[in-house]
C-alpha positions as CSV (number, residue, x, y, z in Angstrom):
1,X,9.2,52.7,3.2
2,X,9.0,53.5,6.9
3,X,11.0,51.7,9.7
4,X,7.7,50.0,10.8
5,X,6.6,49.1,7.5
6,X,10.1,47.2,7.1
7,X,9.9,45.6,10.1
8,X,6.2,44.3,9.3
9,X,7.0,43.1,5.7
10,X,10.0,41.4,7.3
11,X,7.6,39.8,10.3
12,X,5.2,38.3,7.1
13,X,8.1,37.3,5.4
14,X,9.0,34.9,7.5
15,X,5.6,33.8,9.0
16,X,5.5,33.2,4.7
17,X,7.9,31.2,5.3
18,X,7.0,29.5,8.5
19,X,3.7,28.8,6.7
20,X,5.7,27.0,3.6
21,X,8.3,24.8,6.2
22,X,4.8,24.0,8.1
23,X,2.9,22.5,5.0
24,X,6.1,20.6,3.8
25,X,6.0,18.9,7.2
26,X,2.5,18.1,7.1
27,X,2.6,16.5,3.7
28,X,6.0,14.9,4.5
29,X,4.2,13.1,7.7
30,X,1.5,12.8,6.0
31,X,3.5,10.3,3.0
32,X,5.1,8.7,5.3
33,X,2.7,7.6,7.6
34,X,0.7,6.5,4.2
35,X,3.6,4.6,3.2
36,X,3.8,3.0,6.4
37,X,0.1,2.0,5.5
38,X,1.2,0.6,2.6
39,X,4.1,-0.8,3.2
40,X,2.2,-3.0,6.4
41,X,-0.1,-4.5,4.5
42,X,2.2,-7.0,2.9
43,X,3.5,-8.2,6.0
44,X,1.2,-11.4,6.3
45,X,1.1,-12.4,2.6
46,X,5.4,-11.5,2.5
47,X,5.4,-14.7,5.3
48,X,2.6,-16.8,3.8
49,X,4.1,-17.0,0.0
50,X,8.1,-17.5,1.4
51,X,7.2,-20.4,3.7
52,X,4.6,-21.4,0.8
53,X,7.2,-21.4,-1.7
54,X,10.2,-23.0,0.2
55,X,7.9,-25.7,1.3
56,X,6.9,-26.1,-2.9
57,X,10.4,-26.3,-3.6
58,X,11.1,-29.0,-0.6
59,X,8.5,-31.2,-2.5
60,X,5.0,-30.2,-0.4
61,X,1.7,-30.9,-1.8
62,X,0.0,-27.4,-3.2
63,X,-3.0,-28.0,-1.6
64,X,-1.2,-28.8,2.3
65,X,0.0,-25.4,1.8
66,X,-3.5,-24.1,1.9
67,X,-5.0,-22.0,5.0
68,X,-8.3,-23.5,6.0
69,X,-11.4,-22.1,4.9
70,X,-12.2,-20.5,1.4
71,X,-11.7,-16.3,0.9
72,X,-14.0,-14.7,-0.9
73,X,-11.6,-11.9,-2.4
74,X,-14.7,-9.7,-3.3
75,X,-15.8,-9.4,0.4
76,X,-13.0,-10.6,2.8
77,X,-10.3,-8.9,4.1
78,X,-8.6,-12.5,5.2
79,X,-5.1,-13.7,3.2
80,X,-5.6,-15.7,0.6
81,X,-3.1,-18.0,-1.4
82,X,-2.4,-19.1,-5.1
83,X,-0.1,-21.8,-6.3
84,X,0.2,-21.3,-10.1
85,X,2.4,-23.9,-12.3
86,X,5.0,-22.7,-14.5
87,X,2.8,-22.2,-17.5
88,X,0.6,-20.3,-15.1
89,X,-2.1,-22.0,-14.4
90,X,-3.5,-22.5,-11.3
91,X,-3.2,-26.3,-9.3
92,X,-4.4,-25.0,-5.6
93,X,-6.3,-21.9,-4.4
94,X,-8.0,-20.8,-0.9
95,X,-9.3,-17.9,-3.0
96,X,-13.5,-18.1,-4.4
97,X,-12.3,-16.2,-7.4
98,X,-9.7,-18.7,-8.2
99,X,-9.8,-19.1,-12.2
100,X,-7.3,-18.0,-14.4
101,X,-8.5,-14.6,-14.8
102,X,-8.0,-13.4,-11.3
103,X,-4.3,-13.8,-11.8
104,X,-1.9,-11.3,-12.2
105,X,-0.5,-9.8,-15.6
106,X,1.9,-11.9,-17.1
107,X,4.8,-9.3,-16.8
108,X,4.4,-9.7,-13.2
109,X,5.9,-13.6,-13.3
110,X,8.6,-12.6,-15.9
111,X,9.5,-9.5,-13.3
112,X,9.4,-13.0,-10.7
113,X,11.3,-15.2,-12.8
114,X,13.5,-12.3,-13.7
115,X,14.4,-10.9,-10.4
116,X,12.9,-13.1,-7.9
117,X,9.6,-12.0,-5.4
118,X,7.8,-9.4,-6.1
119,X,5.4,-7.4,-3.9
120,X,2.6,-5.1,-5.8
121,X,-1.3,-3.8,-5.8
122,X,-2.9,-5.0,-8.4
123,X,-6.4,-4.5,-9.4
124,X,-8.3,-7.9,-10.3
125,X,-11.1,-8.4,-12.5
126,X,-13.5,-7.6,-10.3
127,X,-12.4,-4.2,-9.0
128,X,-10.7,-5.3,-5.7
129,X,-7.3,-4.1,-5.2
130,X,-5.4,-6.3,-3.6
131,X,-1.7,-6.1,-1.7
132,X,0.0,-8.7,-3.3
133,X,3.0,-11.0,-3.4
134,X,4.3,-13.4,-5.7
135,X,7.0,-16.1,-4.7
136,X,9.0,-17.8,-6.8
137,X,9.3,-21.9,-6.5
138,X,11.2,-24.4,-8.0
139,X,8.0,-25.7,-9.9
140,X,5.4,-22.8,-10.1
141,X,4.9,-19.4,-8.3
142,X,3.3,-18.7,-5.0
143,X,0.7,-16.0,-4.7
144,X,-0.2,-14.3,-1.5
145,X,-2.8,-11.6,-1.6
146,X,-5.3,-9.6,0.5
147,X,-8.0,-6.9,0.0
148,X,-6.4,-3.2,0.3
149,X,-10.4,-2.1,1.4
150,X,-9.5,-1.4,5.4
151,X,-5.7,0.2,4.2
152,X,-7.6,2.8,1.6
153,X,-10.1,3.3,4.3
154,X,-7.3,4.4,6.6
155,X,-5.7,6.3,3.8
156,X,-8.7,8.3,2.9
157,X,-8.8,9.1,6.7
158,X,-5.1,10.1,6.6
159,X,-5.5,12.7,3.7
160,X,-8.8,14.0,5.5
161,X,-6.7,14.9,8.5
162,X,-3.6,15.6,7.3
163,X,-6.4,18.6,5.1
164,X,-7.3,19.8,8.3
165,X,-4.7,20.1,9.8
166,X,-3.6,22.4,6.9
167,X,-6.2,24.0,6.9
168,X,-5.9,24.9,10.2
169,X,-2.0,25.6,10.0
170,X,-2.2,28.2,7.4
171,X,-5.6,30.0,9.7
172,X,-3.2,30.0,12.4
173,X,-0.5,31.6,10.5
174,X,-2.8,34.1,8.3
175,X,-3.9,35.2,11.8
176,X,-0.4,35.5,13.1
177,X,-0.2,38.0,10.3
178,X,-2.6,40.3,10.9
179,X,-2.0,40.7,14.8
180,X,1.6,41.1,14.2
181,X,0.5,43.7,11.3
């Protein structure tokens, strides 16, 4: 092998590995930022089902705790609450879809009794995922949810960009290639 022909393996070696470090920091932004996603859209039902729950244990009604207005859950992206007995059965609800089939699995409130709140997506019997969280209280749980349909949306977007950009990362670097061939 020639002198030049050294120098231009070693010039695509490390555009190789330019290319590799770039798509690890795409798709490293690219889980956090959707994690961030995520992550935020527990914020309102985190506050809703701790006050919620406190207030339960202090001796409040269920049905003061309520927001005003009713949710649909199949069509709304608004909070909604559910104050569930301890044998899991619903006493007060915000939410249409408020039988006993749009509650969690029962794991979730043995996770709850076990180890206190828990926050999860879960996927109700209609097909609408939901950012949830459950709150324990001394007489029943406390469960604060909300439609994940605007946070996929964003997500979806995310992953279409963070493809382009990709895309367009590894053009850039091919090209680099052959002009420094």
């Amino acid at each position: 092998m020639s002198k030049p022909d050294q120098t231009s393996g070693m010039i695509v070696a490390k555009l190789v590995l330019v290319a590799l470090a770039g798509f690890g920091l795409i798709l490293f932004t690219e889980a956090a930022v959707q994690q961030n996603y995520r992550m935020s859209a527990n914020d309102p039902q985190i506050q809703m089902a701790e006050d919620a729950a406190a207030a339960l244990s202090h001796g409040a009604s269920p049905d003061s705790l309520l927001p005003n207005g009713r949710v649909d859950q199949e069509h709304s992206l608004a909070p909604f609450i559910i104050i569930i007995n301890k044998q899991r059965q619903i006493v007060a609800t915000n939410a249409d879809r408020g039988s006993d089939s749009a509650l969690p699995p029962v794991g979730v409130f043995d996770n709850v009794d076990a180890h206190g709140e828990q926050r999860l997506s879960w996927q109700t019997g209609q097909g609408v995922r939901l950012a949830t969280v459950v709150a324990p209280a001394t007489n029943g749980y406390v469960i604060a949810a909300r439609s994940l349909k605007e946070v996929e949306s964003r997500e979806h977007n995310l992953a279409v960009m963070g493809g382009l950009t990709l895309i367009g990362y590894l053009f850039v670097t091919f090209l680099a290639v052959v002009v420094i061939r």
